[in-house]
N, C-alpha and C positions, 0 to 999 in steps of 0.2 A: 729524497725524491723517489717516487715510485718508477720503477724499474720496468715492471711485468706493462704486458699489452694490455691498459684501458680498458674496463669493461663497466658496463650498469648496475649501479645497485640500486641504484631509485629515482623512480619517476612522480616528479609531484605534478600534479593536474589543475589547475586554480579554475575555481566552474563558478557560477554565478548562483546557480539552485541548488544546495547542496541536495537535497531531499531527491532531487529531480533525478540526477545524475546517479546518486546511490541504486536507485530503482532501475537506472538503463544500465547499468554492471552488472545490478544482479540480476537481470532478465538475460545476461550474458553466461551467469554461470557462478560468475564470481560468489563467494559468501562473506560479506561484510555486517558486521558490528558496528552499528551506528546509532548513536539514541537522538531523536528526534531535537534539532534547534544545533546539528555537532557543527561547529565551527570549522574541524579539523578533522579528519578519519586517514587511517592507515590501514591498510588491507598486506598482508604479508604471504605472497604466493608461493607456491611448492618449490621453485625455483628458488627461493632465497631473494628473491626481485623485493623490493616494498614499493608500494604502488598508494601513493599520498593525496589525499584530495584537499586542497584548501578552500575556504569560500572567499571570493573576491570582497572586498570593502569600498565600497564606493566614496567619494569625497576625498579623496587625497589619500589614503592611511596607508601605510608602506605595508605588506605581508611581513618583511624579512625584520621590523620591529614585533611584532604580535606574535611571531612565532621564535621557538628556541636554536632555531636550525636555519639556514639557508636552501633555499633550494639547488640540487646540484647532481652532480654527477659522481659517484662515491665509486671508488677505483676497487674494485672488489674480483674472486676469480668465479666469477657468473658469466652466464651467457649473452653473448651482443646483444642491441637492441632487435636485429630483424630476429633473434628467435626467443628472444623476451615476448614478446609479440605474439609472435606463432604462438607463444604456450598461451595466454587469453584468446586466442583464436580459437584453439584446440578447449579452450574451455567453454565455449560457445556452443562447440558444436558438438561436443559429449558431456556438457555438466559439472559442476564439481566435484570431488572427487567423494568417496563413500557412497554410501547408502542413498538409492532413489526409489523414486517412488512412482512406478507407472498410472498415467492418468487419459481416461479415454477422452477424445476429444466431445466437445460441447456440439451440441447441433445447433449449425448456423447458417443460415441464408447466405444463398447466392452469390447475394452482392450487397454488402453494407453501407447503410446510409448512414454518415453522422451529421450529428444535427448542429446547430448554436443557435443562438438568440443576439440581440444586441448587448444583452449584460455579460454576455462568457461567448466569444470568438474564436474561429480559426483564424486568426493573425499573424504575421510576419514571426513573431516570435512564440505563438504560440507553441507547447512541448506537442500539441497530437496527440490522437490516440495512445493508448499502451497496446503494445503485441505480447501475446496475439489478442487480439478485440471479435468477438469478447474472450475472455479472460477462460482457458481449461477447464473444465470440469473434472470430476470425482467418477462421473459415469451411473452415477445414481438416478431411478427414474423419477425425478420430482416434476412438477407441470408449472415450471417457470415460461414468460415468457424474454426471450430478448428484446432489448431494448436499446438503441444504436446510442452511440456514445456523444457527450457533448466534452470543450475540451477540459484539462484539468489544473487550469493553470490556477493559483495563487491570488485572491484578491482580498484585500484588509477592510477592514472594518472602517465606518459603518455600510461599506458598500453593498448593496444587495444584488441578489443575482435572480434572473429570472429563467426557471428551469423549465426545460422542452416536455418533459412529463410531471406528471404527480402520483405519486411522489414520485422525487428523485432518485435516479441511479447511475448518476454519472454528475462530472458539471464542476464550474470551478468555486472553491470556497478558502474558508479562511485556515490558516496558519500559525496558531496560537499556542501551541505545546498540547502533551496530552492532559486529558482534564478540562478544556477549555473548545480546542477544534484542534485532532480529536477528541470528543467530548468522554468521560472514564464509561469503561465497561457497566452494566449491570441493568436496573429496570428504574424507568422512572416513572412520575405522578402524571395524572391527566394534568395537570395545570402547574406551572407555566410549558405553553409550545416551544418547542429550543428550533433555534432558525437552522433550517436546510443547512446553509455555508459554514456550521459549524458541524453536524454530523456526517454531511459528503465526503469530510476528509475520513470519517471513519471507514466506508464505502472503500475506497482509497487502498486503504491500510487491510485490507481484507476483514473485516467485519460483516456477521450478517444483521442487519437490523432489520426490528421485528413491528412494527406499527400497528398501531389501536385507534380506531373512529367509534366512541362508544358515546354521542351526545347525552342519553338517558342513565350509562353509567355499566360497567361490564365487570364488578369487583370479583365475581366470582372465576372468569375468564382471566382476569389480573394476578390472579391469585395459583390457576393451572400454571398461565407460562412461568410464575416466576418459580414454582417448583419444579418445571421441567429444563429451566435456565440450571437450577440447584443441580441437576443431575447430568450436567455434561461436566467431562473432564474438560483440565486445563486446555487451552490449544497447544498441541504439539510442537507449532514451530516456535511459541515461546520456551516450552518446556526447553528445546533444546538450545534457545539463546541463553535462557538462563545460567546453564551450564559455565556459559565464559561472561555471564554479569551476574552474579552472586547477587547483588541488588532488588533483581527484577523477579518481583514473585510472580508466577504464569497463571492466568485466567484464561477465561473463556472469551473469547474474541465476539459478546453477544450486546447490541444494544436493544431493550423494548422500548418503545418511547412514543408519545400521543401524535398521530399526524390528522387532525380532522377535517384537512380540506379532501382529503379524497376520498374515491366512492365506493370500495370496500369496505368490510369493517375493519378486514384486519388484512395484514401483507406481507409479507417477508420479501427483503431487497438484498442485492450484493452488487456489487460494479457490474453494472451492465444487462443487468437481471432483475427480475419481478414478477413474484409469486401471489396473485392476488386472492383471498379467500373469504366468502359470504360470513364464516362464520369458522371458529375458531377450531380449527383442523391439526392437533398435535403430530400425529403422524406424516401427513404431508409435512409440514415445519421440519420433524425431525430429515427428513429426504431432502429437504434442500437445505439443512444444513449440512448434513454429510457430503452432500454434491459439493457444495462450495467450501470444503473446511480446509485452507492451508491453500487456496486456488488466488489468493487476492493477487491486483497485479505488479503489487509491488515486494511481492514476493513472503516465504510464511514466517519469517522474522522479522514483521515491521509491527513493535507494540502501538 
């Protein structure tokens, strides 16, 4: 029998979105390792605390079968829950701990309008906006404009979503793993069009994607970005995920991809953001990708 005074060694959290909740921790500070579809995440704080996420199963299915552990209260010499606590508090409100990285704020109106449609809602359950909306900026001057946010909730296939702008920069889509929605990094063909709901999630994930309307055909403009794609380094906040997932080779967080309903030729997008351009403008591109590079809002480790 344990002797000593009770104390926390872990808190497991049973959430329904695992994706969802990952994103509101680390908009908290937290820095969590999690690859996309995780069932299960453990986050281990400076404290010694472990702080456990499960994802709920709906239909009857027991957690404490599916997992190797029970959830529980592990008698360890840590600190109570009220300054377990504090310490996520205090990570809130100073960051995780290392190295950061100062970032000027975005210029943003007033007073924000978000929008929805009948296919993507602010409903009872909807998650809301992400804060802060929109999304930080790098402090770079590109000539983006904003664009008020729709919500971002989850919806499965075949369902279609009908988005407040065109192209999209915000809006709820599909959930597929990456490769699918998010669709994999790099440049693709004029034909076939990949649907909104699958590359929103990349949007999402902080990705800048890059769009082409070229009816009569733009090969040689196809041909710039995808050399000036060749010449950006990995993203950073992969590079540093990689670190603790050997697994994951680091790229560039860049999609180009055909979007021919709208009325530019070409665009650059990020959550919440839209850089429209008559005509293929490398230099502005490069300015707003630097603005947005490691800004997405779900923080700069979400491959």
């Amino acid at each position: 029998m344990h002797r000593g005074t009770p104390s926390l060694g872990q808190i497991n959290i049973i959430v329904r979105d695992m994706e969802a909740s990952v994103a509101f921790y680390r908009r908290l500070g937290l820095e969590i390792d999690a690859a996309p579809g995780s069932q299960h995440v453990t986050v281990s704080l400076s404290n010694g605390l472990d702080l456990e996420f499960d994802k709920a199963h709906f239909g009857g299915a027991d957690l404490v079968d599916r997992y190797s552990h029970r959830p529980m209260i592990r008698p360890r010499s840590l600190p109570p829950l009220c300054a377990a606590l504090a310490g996520v508090a205090a990570l809130a409100a100073c960051g995780s701990t290392g190295a950061t990285t100062t970032r000027s704020p975005s210029p943003r109106p007033t007073a924000r309008t978000r929008v929805e449609t009948s296919t993507c809602s602010y409903g009872p359950h909807s998650l809301g906006p992400f804060t802060p909306d929109p999304p930080r900026t790098n402090g770079k001057p590109d000539h983006a404009q904003v664009v008020p946010e729709m919500p971002h909730d989850h919806v499965s296939p075949p369902a279609r979503v009908t988005y407040a702008h065109d192209p999209p920069t915000s809006g709820c889509h599909y959930n597929l793993g990456y490769g699918r929605a998010p669709i994999a990094a790099g440049a693709y063909p004029p034909a076939p069009t990949i649907a909104a709901e699958n590359w929103v999630h990349n949007l999402e994930h902080g990705y800048v994607a890059v769009l082409y309307n070229c009816p009569g055909g733009c090969d040689a403009d196809l041909r710039e970005l995808k050399l000036w794609l060749g010449r950006q380094a990995p993203d950073p906040g992969l590079v540093a995920l990689s670190r603790s997932r050997p697994t994951l080779t680091p790229y560039t967080k860049v999609i180009i991809i055909p979007w021919p309903s709208m009325a530019p030729r070409f665009a650059a997008v990020f959550w919440d953001y839209y850089d429209p351009m008559d005509r293929l403008d490398l230099a502005e591109l490069q300015r707003f990708y630097d603005n947005h590079l490691d800004t997405g809002p779900e923080g700069p480790s979400t491959p």
